[in-house]
gemmi code that builds the backbone of each chain (N, CA, C; Angstrom):
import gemmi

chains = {
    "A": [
        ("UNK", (115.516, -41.155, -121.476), (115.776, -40.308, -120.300), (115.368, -38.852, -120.572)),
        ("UNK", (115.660, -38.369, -121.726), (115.414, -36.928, -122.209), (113.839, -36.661, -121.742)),
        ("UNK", (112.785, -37.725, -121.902), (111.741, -37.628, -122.373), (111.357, -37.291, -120.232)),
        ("UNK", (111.772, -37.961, -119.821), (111.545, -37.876, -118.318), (111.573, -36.430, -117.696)),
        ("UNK", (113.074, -36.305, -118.455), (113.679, -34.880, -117.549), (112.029, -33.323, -118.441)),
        ("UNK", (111.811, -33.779, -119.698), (110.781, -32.761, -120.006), (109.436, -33.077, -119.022)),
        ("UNK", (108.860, -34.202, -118.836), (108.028, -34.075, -117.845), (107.977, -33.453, -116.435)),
        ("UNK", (108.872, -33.797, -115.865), (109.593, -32.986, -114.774), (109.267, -31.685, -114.710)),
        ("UNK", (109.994, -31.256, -115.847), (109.834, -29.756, -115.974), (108.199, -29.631, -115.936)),
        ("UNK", (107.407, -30.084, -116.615), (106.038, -29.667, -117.195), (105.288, -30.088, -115.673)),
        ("UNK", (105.897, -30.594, -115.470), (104.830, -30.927, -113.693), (105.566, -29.901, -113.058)),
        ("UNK", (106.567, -29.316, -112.841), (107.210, -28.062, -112.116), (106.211, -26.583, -112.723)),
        ("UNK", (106.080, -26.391, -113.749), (104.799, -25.601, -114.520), (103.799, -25.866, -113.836)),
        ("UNK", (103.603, -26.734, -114.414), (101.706, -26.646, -113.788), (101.635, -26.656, -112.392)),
        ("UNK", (102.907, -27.181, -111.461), (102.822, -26.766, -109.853), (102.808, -25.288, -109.697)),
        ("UNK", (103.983, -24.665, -110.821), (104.299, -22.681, -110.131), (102.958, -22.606, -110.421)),
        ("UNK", (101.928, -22.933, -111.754), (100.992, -22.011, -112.298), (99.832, -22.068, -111.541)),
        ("UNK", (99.781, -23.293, -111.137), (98.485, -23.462, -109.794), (98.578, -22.647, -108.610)),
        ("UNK", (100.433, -22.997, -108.312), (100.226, -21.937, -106.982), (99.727, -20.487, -106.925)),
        ("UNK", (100.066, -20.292, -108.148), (99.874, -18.954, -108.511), (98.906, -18.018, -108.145)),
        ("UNK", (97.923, -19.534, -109.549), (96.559, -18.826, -109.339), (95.648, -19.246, -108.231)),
        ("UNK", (96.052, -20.746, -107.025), (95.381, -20.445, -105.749), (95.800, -19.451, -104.899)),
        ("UNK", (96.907, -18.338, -104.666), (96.746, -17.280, -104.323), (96.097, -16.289, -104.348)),
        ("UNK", (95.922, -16.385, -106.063), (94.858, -15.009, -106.326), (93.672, -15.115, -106.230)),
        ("UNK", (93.577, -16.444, -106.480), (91.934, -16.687, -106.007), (91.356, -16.642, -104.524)),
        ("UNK", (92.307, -16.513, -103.803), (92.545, -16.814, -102.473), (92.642, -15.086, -101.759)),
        ("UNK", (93.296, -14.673, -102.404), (93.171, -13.154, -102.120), (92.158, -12.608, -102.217)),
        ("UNK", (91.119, -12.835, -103.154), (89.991, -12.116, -103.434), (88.891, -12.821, -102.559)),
        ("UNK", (89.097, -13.691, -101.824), (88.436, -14.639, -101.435), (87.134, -15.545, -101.508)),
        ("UNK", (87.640, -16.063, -102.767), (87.075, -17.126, -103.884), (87.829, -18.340, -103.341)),
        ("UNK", (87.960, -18.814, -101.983), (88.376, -19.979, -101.669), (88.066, -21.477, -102.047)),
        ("UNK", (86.887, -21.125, -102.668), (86.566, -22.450, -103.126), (86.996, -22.936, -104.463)),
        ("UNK", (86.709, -21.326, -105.218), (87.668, -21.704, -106.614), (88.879, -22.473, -106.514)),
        ("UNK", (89.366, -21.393, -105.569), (90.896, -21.890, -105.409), (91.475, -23.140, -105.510)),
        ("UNK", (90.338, -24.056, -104.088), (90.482, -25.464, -103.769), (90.090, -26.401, -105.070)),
        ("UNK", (89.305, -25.774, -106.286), (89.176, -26.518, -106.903), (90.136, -26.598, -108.271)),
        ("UNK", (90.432, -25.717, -108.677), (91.981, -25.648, -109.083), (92.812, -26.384, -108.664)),
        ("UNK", (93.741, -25.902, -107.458), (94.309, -26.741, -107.138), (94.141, -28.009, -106.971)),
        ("UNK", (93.024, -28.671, -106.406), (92.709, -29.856, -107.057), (92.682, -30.542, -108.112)),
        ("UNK", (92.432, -29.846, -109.055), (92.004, -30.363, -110.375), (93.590, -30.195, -110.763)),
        ("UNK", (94.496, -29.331, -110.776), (95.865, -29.734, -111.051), (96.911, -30.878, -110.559)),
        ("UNK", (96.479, -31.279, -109.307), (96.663, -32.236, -108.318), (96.349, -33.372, -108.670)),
        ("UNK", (95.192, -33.393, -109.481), (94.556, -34.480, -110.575), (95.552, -34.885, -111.735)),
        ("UNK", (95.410, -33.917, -111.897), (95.820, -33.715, -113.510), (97.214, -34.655, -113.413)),
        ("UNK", (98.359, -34.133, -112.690), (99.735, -34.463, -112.248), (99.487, -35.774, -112.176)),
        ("UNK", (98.687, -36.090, -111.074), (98.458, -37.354, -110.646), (98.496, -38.722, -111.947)),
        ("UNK", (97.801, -38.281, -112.683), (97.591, -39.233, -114.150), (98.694, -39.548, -114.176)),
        ("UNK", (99.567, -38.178, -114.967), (100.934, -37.707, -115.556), (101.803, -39.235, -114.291)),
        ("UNK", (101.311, -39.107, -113.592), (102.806, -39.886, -112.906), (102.516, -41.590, -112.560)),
        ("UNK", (101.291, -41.288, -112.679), (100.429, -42.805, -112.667), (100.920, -43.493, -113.893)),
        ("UNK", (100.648, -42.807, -114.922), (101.621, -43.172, -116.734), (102.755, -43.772, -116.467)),
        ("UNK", (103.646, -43.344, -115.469), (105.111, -42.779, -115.440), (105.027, -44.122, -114.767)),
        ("UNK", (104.664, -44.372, -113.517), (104.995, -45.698, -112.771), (104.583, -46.672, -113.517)),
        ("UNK", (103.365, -46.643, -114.190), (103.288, -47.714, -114.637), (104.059, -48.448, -115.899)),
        ("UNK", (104.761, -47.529, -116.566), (105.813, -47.840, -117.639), (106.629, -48.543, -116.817)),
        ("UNK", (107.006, -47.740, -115.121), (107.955, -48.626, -114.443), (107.697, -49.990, -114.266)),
        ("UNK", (106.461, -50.095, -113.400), (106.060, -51.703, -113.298), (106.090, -52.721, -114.095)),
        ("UNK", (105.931, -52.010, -115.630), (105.408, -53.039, -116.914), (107.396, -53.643, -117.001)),
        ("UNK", (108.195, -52.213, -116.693), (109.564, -52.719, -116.686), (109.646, -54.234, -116.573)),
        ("UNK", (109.637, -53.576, -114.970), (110.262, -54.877, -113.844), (109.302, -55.856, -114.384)),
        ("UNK", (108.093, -55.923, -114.357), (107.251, -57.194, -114.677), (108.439, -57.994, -116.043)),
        ("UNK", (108.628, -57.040, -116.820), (109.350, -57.963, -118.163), (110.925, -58.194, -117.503)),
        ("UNK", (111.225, -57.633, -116.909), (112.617, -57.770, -116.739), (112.361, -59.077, -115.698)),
        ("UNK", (111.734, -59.115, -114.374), (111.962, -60.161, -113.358), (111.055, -61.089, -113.760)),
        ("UNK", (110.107, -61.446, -114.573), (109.175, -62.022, -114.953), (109.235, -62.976, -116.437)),
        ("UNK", (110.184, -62.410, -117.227), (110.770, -62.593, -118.425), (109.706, -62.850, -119.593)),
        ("UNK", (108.797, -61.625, -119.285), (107.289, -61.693, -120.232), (108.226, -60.629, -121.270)),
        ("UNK", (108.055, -60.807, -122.426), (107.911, -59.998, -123.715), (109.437, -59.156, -123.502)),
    ],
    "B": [
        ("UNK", (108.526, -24.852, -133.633), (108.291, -23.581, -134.221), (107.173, -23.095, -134.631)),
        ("UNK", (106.602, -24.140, -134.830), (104.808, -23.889, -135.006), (104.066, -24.173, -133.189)),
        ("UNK", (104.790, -25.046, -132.674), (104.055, -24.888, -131.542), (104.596, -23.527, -130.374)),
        ("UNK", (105.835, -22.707, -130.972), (105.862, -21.792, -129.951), (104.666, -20.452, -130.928)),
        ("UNK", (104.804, -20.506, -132.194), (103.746, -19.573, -132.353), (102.176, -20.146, -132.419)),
        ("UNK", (101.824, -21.470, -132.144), (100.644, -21.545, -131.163), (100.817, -21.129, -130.125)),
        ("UNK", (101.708, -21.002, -129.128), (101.236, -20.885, -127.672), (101.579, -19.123, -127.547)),
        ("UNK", (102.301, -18.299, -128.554), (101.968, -17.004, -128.362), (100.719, -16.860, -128.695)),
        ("UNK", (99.941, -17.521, -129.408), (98.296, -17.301, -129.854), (97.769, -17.205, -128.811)),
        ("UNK", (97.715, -18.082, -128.179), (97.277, -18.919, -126.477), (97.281, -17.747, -125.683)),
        ("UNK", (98.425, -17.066, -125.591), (98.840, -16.720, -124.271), (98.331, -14.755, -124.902)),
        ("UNK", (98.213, -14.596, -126.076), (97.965, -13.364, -126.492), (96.222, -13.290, -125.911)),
        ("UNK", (95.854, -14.013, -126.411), (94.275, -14.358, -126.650), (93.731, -14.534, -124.551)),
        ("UNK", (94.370, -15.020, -124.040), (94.076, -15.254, -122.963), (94.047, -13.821, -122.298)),
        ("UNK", (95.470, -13.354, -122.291), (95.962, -11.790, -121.883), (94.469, -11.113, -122.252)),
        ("UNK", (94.506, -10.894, -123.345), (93.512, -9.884, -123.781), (92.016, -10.453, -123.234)),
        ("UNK", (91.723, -11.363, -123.085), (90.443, -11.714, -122.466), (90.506, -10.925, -121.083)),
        ("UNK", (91.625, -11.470, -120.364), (91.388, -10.683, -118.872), (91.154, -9.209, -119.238)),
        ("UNK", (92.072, -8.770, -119.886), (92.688, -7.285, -119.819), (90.711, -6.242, -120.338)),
        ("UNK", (90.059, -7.191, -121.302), (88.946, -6.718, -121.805), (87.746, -6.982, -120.954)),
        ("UNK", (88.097, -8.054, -119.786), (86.799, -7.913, -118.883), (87.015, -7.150, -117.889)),
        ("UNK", (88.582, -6.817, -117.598), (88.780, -5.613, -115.917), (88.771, -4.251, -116.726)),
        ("UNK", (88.390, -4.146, -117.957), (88.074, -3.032, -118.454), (87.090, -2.745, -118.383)),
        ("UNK", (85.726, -4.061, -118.205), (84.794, -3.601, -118.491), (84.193, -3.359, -117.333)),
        ("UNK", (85.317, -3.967, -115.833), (85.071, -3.749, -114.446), (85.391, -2.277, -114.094)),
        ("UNK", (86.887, -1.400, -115.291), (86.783, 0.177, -114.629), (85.662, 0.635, -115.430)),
        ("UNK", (84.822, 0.238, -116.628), (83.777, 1.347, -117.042), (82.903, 1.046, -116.749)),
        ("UNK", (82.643, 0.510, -115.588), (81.252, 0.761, -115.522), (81.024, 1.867, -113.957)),
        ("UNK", (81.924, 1.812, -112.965), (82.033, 2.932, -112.069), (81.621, 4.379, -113.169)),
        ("UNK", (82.842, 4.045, -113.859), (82.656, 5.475, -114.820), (81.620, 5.747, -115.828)),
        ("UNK", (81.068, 4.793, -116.463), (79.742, 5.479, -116.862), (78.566, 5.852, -115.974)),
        ("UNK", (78.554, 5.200, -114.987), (77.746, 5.509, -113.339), (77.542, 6.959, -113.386)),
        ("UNK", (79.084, 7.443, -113.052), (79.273, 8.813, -112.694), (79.054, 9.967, -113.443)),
        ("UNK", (79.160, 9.222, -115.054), (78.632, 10.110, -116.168), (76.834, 10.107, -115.739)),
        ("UNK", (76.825, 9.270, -115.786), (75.203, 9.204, -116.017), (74.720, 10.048, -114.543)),
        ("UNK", (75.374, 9.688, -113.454), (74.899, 10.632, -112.850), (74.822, 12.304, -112.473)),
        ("UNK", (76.368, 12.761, -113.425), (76.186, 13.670, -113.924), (75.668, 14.359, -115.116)),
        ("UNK", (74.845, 13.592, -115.835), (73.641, 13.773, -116.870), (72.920, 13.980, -115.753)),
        ("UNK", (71.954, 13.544, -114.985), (70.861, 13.444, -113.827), (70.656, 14.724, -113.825)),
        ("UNK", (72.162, 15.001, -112.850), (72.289, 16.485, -112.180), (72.238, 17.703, -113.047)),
        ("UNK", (72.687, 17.688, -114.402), (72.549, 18.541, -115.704), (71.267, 18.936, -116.007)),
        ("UNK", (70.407, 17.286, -116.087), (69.214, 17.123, -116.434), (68.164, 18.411, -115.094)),
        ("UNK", (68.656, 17.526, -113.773), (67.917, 18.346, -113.342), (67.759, 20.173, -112.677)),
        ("UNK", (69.127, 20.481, -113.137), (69.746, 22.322, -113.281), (68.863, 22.317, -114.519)),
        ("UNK", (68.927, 21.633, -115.747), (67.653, 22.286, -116.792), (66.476, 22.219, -116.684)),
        ("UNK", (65.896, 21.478, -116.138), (64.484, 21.454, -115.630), (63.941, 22.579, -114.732)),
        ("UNK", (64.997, 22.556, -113.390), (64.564, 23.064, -112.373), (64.617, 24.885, -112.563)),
        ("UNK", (65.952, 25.108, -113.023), (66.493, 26.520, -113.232), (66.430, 26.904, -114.791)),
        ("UNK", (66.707, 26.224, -115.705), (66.433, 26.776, -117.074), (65.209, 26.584, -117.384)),
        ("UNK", (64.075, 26.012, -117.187), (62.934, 25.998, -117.206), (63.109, 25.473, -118.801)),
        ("UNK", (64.099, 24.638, -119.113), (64.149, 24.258, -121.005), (63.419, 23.145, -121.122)),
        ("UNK", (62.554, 22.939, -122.445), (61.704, 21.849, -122.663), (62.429, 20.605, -122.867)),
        ("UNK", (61.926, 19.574, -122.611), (62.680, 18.288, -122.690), (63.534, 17.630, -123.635)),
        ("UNK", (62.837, 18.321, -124.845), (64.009, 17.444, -126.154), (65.241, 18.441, -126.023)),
        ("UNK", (64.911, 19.950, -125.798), (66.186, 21.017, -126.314), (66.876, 20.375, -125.005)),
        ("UNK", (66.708, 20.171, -123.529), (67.661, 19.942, -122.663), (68.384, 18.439, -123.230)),
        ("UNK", (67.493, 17.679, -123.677), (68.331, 16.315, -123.917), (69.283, 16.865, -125.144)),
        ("UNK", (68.839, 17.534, -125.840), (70.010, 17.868, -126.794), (71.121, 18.920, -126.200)),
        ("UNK", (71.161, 19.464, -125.523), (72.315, 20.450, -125.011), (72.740, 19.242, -123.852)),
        ("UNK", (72.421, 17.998, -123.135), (73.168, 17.117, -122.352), (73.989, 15.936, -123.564)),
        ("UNK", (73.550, 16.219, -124.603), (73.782, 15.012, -125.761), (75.350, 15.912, -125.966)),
        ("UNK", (75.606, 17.030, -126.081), (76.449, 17.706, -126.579), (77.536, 17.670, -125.605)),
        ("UNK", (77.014, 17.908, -124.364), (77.776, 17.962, -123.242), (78.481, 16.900, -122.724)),
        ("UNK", (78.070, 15.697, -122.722), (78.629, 14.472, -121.825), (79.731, 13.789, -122.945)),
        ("UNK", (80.561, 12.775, -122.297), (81.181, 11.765, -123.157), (80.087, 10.478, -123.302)),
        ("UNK", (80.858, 10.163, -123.694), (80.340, 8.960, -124.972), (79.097, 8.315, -124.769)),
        ("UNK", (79.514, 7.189, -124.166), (77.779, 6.447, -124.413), (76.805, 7.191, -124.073)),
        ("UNK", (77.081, 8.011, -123.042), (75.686, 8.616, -122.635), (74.818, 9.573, -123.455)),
        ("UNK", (76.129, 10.260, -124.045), (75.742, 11.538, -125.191), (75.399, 10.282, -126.294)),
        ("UNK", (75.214, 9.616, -126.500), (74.360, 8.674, -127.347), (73.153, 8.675, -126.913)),
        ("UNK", (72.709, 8.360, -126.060), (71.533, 8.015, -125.525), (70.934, 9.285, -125.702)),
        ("UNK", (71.530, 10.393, -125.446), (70.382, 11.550, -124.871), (70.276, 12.206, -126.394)),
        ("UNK", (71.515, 11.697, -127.365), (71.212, 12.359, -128.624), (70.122, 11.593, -129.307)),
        ("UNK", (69.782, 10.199, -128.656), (68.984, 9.337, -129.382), (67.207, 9.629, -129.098)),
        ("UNK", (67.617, 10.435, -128.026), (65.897, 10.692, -127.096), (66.034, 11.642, -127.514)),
        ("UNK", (66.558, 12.894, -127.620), (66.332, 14.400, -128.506), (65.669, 14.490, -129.641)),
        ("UNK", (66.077, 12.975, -130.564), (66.001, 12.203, -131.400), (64.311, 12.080, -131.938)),
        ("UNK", (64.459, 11.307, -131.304), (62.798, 10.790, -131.048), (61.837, 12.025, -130.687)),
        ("UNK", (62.256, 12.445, -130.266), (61.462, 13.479, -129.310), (60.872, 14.628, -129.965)),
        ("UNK", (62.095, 14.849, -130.966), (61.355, 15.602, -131.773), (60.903, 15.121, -133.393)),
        ("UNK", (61.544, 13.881, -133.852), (60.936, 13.439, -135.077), (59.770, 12.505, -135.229)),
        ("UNK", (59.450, 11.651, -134.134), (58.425, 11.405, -134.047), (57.598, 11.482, -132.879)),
        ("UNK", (56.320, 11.237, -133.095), (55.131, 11.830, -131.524), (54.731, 10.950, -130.811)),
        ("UNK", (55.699, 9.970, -130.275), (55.499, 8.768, -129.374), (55.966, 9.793, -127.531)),
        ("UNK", (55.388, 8.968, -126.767), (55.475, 9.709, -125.506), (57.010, 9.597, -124.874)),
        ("UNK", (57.067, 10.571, -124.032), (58.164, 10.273, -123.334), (58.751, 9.302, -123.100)),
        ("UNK", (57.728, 8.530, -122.358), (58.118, 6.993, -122.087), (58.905, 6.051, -123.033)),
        ("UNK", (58.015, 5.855, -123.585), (58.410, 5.090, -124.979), (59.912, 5.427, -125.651)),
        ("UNK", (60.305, 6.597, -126.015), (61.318, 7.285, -126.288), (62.429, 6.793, -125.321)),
        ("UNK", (61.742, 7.011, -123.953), (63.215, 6.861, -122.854), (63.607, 5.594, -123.425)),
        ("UNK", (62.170, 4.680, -123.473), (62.889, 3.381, -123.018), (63.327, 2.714, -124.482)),
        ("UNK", (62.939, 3.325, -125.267), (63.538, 2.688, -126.576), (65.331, 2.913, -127.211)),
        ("UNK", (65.109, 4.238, -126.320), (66.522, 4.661, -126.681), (67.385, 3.846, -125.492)),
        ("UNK", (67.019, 3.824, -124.519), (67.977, 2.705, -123.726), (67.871, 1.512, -123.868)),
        ("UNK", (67.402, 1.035, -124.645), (67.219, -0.297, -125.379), (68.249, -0.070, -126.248)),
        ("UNK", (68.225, 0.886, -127.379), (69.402, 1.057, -128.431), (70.689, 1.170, -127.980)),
        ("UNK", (70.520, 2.028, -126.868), (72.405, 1.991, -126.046), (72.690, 1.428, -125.047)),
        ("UNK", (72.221, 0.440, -125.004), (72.214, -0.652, -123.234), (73.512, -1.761, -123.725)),
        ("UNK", (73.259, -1.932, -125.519), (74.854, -2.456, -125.364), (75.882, -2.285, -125.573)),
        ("UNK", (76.107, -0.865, -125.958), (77.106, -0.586, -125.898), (77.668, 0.204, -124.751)),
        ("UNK", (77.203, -0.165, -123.494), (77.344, 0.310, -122.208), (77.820, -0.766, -121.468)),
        ("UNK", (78.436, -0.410, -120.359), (79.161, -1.582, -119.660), (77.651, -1.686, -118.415)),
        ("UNK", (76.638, -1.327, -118.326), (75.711, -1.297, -117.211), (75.265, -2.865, -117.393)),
        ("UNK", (74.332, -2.616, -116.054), (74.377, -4.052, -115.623), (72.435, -3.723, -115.919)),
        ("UNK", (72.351, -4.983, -115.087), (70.413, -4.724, -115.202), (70.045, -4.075, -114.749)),
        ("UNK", (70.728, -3.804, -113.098), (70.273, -3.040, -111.966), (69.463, -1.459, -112.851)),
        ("UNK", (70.992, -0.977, -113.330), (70.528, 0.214, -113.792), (69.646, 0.279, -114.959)),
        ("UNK", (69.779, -0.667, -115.530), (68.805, -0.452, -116.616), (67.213, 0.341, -116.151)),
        ("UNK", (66.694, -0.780, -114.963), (65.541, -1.167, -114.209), (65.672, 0.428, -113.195)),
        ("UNK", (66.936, 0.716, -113.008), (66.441, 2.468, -112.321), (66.177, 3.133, -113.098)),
        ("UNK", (66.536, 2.723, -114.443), (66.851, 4.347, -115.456), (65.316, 3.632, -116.290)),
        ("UNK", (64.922, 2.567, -116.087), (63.116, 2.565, -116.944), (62.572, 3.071, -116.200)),
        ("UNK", (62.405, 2.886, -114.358), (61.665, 3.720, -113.651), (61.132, 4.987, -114.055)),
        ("UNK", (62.779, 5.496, -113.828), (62.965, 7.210, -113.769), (62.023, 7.863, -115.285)),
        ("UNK", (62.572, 6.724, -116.284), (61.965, 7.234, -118.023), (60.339, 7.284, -117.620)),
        ("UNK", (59.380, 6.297, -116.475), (58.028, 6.131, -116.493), (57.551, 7.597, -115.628)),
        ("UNK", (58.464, 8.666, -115.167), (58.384, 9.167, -114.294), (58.636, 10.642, -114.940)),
        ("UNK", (59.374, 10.524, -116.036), (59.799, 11.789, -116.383), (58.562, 12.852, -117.734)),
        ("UNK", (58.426, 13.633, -117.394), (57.738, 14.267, -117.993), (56.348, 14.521, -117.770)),
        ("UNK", (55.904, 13.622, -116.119), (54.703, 13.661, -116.032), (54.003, 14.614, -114.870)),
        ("UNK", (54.683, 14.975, -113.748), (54.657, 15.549, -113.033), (55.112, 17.180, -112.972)),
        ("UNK", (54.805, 17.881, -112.065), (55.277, 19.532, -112.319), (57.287, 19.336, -111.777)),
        ("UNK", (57.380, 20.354, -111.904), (59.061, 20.128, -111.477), (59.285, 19.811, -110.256)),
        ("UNK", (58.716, 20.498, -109.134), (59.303, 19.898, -107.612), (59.147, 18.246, -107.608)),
        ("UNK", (57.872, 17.926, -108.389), (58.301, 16.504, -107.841), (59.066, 15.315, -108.870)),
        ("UNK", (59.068, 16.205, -110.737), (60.798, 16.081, -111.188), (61.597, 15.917, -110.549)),
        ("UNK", (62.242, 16.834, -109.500), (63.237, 17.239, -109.225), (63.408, 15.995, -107.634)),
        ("UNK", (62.478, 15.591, -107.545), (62.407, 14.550, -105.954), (62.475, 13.342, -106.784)),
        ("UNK", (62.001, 13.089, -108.021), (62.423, 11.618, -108.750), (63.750, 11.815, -109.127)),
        ("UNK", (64.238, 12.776, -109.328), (65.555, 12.907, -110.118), (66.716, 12.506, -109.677)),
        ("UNK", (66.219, 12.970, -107.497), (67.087, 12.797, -106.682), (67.171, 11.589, -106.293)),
        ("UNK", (65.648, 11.028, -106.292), (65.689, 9.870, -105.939), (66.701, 8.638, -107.075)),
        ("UNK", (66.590, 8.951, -107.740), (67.391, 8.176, -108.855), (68.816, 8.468, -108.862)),
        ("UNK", (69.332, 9.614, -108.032), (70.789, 9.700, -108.469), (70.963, 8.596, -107.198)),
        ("UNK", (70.277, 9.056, -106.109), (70.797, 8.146, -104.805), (70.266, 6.794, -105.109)),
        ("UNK", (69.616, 6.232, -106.254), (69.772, 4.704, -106.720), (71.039, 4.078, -107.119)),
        ("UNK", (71.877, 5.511, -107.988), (72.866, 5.322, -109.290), (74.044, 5.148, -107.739)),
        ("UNK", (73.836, 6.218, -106.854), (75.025, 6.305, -105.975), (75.311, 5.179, -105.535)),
        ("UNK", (74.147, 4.245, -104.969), (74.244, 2.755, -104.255), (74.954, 2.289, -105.214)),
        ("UNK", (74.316, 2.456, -106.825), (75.326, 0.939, -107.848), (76.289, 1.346, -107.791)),
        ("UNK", (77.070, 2.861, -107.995), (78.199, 2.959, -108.467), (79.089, 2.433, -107.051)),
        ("UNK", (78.383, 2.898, -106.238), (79.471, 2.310, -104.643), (79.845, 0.737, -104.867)),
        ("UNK", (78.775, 0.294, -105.024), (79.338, -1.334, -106.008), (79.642, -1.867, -106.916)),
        ("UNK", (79.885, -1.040, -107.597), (80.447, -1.538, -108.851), (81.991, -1.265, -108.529)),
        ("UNK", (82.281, 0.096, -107.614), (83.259, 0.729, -107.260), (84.065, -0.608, -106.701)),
        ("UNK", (83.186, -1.435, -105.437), (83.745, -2.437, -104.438), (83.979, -3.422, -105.475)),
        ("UNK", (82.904, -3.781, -106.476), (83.623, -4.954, -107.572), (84.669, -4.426, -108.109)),
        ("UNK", (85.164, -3.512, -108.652), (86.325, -2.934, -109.237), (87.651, -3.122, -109.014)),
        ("UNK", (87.606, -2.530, -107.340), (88.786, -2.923, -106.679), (89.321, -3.914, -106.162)),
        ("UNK", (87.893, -4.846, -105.924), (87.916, -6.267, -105.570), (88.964, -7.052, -106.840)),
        ("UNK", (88.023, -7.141, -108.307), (88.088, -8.262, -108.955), (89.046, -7.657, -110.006)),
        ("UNK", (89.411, -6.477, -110.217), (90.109, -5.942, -111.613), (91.493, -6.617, -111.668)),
        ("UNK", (92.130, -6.329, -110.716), (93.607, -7.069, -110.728), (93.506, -8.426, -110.997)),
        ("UNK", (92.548, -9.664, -110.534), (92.507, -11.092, -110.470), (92.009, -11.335, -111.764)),
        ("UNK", (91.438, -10.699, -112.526), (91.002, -10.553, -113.651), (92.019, -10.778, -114.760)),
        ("UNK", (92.876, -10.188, -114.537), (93.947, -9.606, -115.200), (95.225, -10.651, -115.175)),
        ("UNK", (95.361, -10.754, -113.609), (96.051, -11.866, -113.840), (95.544, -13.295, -113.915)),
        ("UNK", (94.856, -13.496, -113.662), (93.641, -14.661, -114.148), (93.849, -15.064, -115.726)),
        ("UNK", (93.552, -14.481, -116.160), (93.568, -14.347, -117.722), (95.286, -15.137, -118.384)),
        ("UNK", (95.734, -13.876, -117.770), (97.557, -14.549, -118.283), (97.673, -16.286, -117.832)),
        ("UNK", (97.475, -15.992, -116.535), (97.647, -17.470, -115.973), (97.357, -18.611, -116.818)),
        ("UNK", (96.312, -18.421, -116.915), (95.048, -19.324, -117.602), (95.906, -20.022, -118.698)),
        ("UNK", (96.429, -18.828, -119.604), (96.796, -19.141, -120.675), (98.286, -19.699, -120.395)),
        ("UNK", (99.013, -19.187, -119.684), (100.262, -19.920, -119.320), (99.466, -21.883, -119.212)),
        ("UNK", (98.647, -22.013, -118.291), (98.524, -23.163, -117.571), (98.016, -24.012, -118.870)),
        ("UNK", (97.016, -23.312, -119.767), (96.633, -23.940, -121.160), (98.157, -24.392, -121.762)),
        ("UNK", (98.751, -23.668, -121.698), (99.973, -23.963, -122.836), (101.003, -25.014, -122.302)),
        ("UNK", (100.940, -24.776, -121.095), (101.804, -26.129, -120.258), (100.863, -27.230, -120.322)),
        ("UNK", (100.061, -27.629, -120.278), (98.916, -28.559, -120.786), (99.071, -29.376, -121.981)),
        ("UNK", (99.633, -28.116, -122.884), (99.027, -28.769, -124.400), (100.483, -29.237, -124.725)),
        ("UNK", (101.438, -29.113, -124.387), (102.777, -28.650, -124.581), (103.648, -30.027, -124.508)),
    ],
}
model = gemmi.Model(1)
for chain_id, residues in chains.items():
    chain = gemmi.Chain(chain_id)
    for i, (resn, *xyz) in enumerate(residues, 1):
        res = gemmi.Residue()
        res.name, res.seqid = resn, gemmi.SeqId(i, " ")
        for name, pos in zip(("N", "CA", "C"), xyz):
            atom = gemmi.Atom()
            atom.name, atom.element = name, gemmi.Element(name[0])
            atom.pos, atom.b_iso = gemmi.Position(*pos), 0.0
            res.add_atom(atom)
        chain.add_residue(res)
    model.add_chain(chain)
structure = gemmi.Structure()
structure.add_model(model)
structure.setup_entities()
């Protein structure tokens, strides 16, 4: 559980730090930077939680499935 | 304990990247303005002191701050130790101090002009290249001015960010 609650946090980071910097990029109006940042963090997360479910699925697969 | 003094590395190293390129966004307005007050020096000695070219580059070498009083101490230089032409001199010596200047190409390419121009003509039409070249320097510095105010702050915080977002990354 410990290990969950630190991811959490680290996807709460990289959300403030993106917003951050698509503002400033956004201010100067480098909009495209921006969009690609934020994208590419949007990415990034995305993995991070793709990992995360799929530890879930492999769960249930062993638990309702009674593999391994 | 080793990974919080990696990520002060990170986050030092990042800082200072921004902080050393929106520096190099305020000097270059300001060497502009030097250089264009060399121009105007240059051309009060030409026009009104009637002083020969190496003694004026050496009394502007004395006069200005830094990079520039390099340059003009470097063409005083030349000018009088060895017997290569004006030209040559201008442009060799702005070859020698082009990097330690925050200028861009633009000016480089006004200030070789002006060097192909100087010393060859009587003074009135000195004094019409001279002008013509400050109102080259005026256009860059007006933009360098608009990049300045534009990009110096995003720069700056750009940099920190960066390194925050590296360290949540690695972390």
């Amino acid at each position: 559980m410990g290990l969950e609650v630190d991811i959490i946090f680290k996807i709460a980071g990289v959300g403030i730090v993106v917003a951050f910097l698509h503002t400033i990029l956004d201010q100067v109006g480098k909009k495209e930077y921006a969009q690609w940042v934020t994208l590419f963090g949007f990415i990034y997360i995305l993995f991070m939680v793709a990992n995360i479910v799929d530890d879930l699925f492999q769960k249930i697969k062993s638990v309702f499935l009674f593999q391994g | 304990m080793m990974k919080i003094i990696g990520a002060i590395f990170i986050i030092v190293a990042t800082t200072w990247t921004g902080f050393e390129a929106s520096r190099h966004l305020s000097e270059r307005p300001r060497q502009l303005r030097l250089l264009k007050s060399a121009l105007q020096s240059l051309e009060a000695e030409i026009m009104y002191g009637h002083t020969p070219l190496h003694e004026a580059a050496r009394r502007l070498s004395t006069q200005l701050a830094k990079p520039i009083s390099w340059f003009f101490e470097s063409f005083a230089k030349k000018l009088t130790e060895s017997d290569t032409t004006v030209k040559d001199a201008w442009e060799s010596s702005l070859k020698e101090i082009w990097k330690l200047t925050a200028f861009k190409q633009s000016e480089y390419e006004i200030m070789k002009q002006f060097g192909e121009t100087l010393g060859r003509h009587d003074r009135l039409s000195q004094q019409k290249h001279i002008l013509l070249t400050l109102s080259h320097l005026e256009r860059e510095e007006m933009e360098a001015r608009d990049r300045q105010s534009k990009y110096e702050k995003m720069v700056k915080s750009l940099g920190f960010l960066s390194g925050l977002l590296l360290i949540i990354l690695l972390l």
